[in-house]
Structures are given as C-alpha cells and as structure tokens.
N, C-alpha and C positions, 0 to 999 in steps of 0.2 A: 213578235220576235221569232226569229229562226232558229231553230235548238240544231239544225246540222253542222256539220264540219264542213268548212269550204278555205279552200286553198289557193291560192295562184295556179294559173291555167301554164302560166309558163316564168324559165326564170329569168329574172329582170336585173340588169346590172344596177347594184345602189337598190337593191330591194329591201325591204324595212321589218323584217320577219325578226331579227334580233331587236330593234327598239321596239317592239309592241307594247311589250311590260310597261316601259317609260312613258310609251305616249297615253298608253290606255289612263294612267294617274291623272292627266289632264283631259280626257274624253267624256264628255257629256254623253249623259247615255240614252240620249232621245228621248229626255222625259220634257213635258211640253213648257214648264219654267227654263228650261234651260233652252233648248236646241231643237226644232223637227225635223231638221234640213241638215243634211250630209253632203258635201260638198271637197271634190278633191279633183282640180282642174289637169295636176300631171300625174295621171294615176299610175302609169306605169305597170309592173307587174302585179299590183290593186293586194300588195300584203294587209296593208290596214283595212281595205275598203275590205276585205271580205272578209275580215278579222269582223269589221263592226258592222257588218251582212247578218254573220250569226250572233253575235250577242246584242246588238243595239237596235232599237225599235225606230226609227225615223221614216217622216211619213213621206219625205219627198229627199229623190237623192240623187248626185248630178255627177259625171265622172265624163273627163274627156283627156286627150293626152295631142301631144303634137305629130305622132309618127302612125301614119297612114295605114299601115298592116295591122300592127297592135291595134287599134281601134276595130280597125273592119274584122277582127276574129274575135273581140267582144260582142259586135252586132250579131257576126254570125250565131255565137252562140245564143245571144238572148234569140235569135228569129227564126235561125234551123239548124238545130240541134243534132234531128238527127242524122238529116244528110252529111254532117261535117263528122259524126261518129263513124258512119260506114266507111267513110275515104278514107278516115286516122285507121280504121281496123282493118283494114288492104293494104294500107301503107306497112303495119305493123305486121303483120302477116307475111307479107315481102320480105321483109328488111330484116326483120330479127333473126331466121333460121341460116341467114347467107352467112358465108367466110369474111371473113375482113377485105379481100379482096372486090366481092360481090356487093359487099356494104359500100366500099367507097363507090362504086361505080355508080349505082344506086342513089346512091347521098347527094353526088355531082350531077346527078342528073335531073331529081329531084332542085336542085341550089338553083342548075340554071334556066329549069323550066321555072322558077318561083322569081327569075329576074327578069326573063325575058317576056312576062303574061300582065301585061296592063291590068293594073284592079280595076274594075268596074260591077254593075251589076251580078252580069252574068259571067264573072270569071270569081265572085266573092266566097264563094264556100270553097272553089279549088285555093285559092291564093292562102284564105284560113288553115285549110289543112294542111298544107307544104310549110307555111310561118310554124305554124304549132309543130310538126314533123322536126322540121332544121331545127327549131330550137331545144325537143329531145335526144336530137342524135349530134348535133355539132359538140364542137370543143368548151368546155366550161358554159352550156348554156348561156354563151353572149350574143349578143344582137349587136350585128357593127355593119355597118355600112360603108364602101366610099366614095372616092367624090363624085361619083356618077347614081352616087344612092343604092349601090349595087349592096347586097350580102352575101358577106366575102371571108366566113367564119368556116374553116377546114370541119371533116368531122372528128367528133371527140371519139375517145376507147372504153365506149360502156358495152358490160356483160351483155345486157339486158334488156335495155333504155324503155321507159312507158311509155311505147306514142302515143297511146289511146288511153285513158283513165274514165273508164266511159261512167262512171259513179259521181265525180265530182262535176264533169260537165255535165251533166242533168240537174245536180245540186246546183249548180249557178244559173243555168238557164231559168229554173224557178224563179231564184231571187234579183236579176235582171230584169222580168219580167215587170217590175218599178223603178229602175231607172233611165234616167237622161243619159245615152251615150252619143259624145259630141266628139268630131276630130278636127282638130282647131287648137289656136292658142291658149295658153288659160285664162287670157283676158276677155275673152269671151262668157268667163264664168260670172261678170263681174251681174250681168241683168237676171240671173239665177238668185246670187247672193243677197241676203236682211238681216234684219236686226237675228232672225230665228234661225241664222246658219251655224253650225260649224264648217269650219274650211284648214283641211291639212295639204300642205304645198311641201311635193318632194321634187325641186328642180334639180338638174345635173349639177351635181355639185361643185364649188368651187376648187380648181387643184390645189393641193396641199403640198404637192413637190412635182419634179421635171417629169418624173413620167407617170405619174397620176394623173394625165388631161386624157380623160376615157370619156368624152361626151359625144361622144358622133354615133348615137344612136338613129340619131337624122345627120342631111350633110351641112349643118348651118353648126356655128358655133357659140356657146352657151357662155361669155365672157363677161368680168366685173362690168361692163353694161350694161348685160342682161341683169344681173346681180340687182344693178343699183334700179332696173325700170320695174322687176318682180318688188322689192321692195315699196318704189311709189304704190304700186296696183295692192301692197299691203295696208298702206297707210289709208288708201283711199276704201277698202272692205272694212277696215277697225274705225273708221269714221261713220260706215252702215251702222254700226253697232253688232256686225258679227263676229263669232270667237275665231278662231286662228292658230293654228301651229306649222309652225314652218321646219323642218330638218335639213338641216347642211353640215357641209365639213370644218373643223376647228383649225383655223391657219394658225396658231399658237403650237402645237405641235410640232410644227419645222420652226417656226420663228413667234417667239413670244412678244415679239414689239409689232406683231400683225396684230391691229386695230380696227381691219374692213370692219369683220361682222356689229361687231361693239359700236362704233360710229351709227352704221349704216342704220339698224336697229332699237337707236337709245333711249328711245321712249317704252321698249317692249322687253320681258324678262327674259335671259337668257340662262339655260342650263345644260350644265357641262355632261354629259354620260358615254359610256363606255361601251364600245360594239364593235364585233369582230366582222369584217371586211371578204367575204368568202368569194365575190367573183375579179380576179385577180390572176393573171396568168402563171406567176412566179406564187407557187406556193411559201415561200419566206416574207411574200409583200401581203401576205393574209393576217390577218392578227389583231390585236384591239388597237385601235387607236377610240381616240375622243370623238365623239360629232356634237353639234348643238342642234338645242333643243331652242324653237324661240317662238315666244308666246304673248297673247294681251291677256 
C-alpha cells in the first residue's frame, strides 16, 4: 500500500474527484478474497485510479484510455520523469513572470507547436510537456479537440497556474512503475480482465440536454451506440465473474420517462447520487445534478 497523496496529473472533463466517497463504498480494497487486479479501461484524468494507487493494495493494474496524448504523458511519466520535469520547469519559468499579453503569445505558441508535432518516439516527452502545459494554463482545464483533432482551447486567466508540480509526478512515476499503460479502446481490456478483477468504466457521458454533448475529447462520437456496445462488453466481463462499476449521467433529470440506462442495465444495481459538475463553461450550468452509480 502506498501511504502518499497522489492526484491527477491533469484536469479531466467528467473527472470523478466528487464521486470518490460513493464509489470507494463499493471498492474492494485489494484484499485477495475479493479483487487483485484494478482495472479501468477509460481512465481519463485517473481520479479514482490514484485515489486507489494510495490506499488500495492490488497486485496487478491495467489503465488505458482512447485519446493519444493523455496516454503518452502517462507513459512519459512512468518512463522519464525527469526529462518531462525540466521542460514543465522552463515552461513554467517562461510563462509565469510574462504580462497577459506575453502569456497569450506564448500559450499560442506553445497550442500550435503541440498540434502541428506528430507524437512518436522521439517527439514523446516534448508532446507530454506542452499536453500537461495547455492543460494548466488553457481556459477551465478542458481538452477539446476539433474535427481535425486539433486542440483548440483559448487560454484561461489564472494568477498563478502550476505547470510543474514536480512532487506529485515523482509520486506517480513510483506507482506507475506497476502498471499496464495501454492506448486503445477499452475493449481491449477485455484479455487483462477474471474472475479476480475489479473494473470501474467512466465513458463520456450520455447528454442529458441540448448542450451538454461535451464528448470530443477525441474527434469520434460517443452515442447511444456506443452506450448500448460498452454495455454488451459489460455483460460479457460480469459473465468473467469480475466486479464492475460503471459511472454515467441520470437522463431522469431532464425527462423522467428516460428509461435508457434502466433498460439497458436491468440485470445490474443502479444507484442514484448527487455530484457537482465543475468543468462547464457557463458557471450557472455547474451544480449538483444526479449521476448513476451501476454495479454487479
């Protein structure tokens, strides 16, 4: 067991930092009647994953996500830590002392070298440290994309902004140092997956009204199709005999005779709880709404 604090390297739209409390009630705590295997195919900004980094004991752990950057600044960090700290502390060293005027210039310039540099090999620790960069200095820490796969996020108006937290990546690059980081679908997780897994799936959520469709994190679209094909690939893990929690949005909220998730789910419990919504452009569209909780 890890006794440090470890936190999201960066922030993640639909991040899971308010439902911890709730999921941890259902979280096996990697003791070997229960669970040894941690398992989260869309990790995304990895709230829970390093939520149960530090307090849960599992002996084998597997995290992949579908968006190309995010994954490669995970690698980075388990593999070279501290070349990717130096870059973030020049970045940070630049960027902070400048006028607002010297910031944008900077930011944009930094945005368009981060789109126009193929990742590969040897572009992987620059590509890391400009992903992690944009995402402390842009507008509401969002990752958005468009149709060209471009990131296309203005910067935000922080005093301050940490580019560098050179404490907690060292803390994670330890505990990386055991896991499977994979970039790819999450049905790729399925040959990882046993009877001895837990498995927490935070897909893009389904919208809940007209302009709640925020899923283009990548440029592909996460619709009741995908909905209903993550479910089969549920059915087919709870038939492994492994455990399971899934997180999405309550269509009940706008419309009470929405029945998707109820239907789609009805062999598996569903629990209703209450969480506030912080990456949102319109600060009045922040606030508690319901999500489900859905579980074997």
């Amino acid at each position: 067991m890890h006794s440090v604090s470890l936190k999201p390297f960066v922030k993640w739209a639909g991040g899971k930092s308010q439902l911890i409390d709730e999921l941890e009630k259902i979280l096996p705590n990697g003791d070997e009647k229960v669970c040894t295997k941690y398992c989260e195919p869309m990790v995304g900004g990895g709230a829970l994953f390093f939520h149960v980094l530090s307090k849960c004991n599992f002996k084998q752990l597997y995290i992949s996500d579908i968006n190309a950057e995010l994954i490669n600044a995970y690698q980075v960090i388990k593999s070279d830590v501290n070349s990717l700290i130096e870059k973030l502390k020049e970045m940070q060293m630049l960027f902070c002392p400048m006028d607002d005027n010297g910031r944008k210039v900077c930011y944009n310039s930094i945005r368009d070298k981060f789109n126009s540099t193929k990742l590969c090999d040897s572009t992987a620790i620059e590509k890391a440290a400009c992903f992690i960069f944009l995402n402390k200095a842009c507008f509401n820490g969002l990752y958005r994309v468009n149709r060209k796969g471009q990131f296309n996020v203005p910067m935000g108006a922080y005093k301050n902004p940490k580019i560098c937290d050179m404490e907690n990546l060292l803390n994670i690059n330890k505990v990386l140092q055991n896991v499977t980081i994979v970039c790819g679908d999450y049905s790729l997780a399925e040959k990882f997956i046993d009877e001895d897994t837990f498995v927490y799936l935070d897909p893009p959520y389904r919208p809940i009204s007209e302009t709640s469709t925020f899923t283009s994190y990548n440029s592909y679209a996460f619709d009741d199709n995908e909905q209903i094909r993550l479910a089969r690939f549920i059915d087919g893990i709870n038939a492994k005999g492994a455990k399971f929690v899934l997180s999405n949005s309550d269509p009940k909220i706008v419309n009470p005779e929405d029945d998707f998730f109820e239907e789609l789910y009805k062999e598996y419990g569903i629990k209703r709880v209450s969480a506030t919504r912080m990456i949102n452009s319109k600060a009045d569209s922040r606030g508690k709404i319901n999500e489900l909780i859905i579980y074997n």
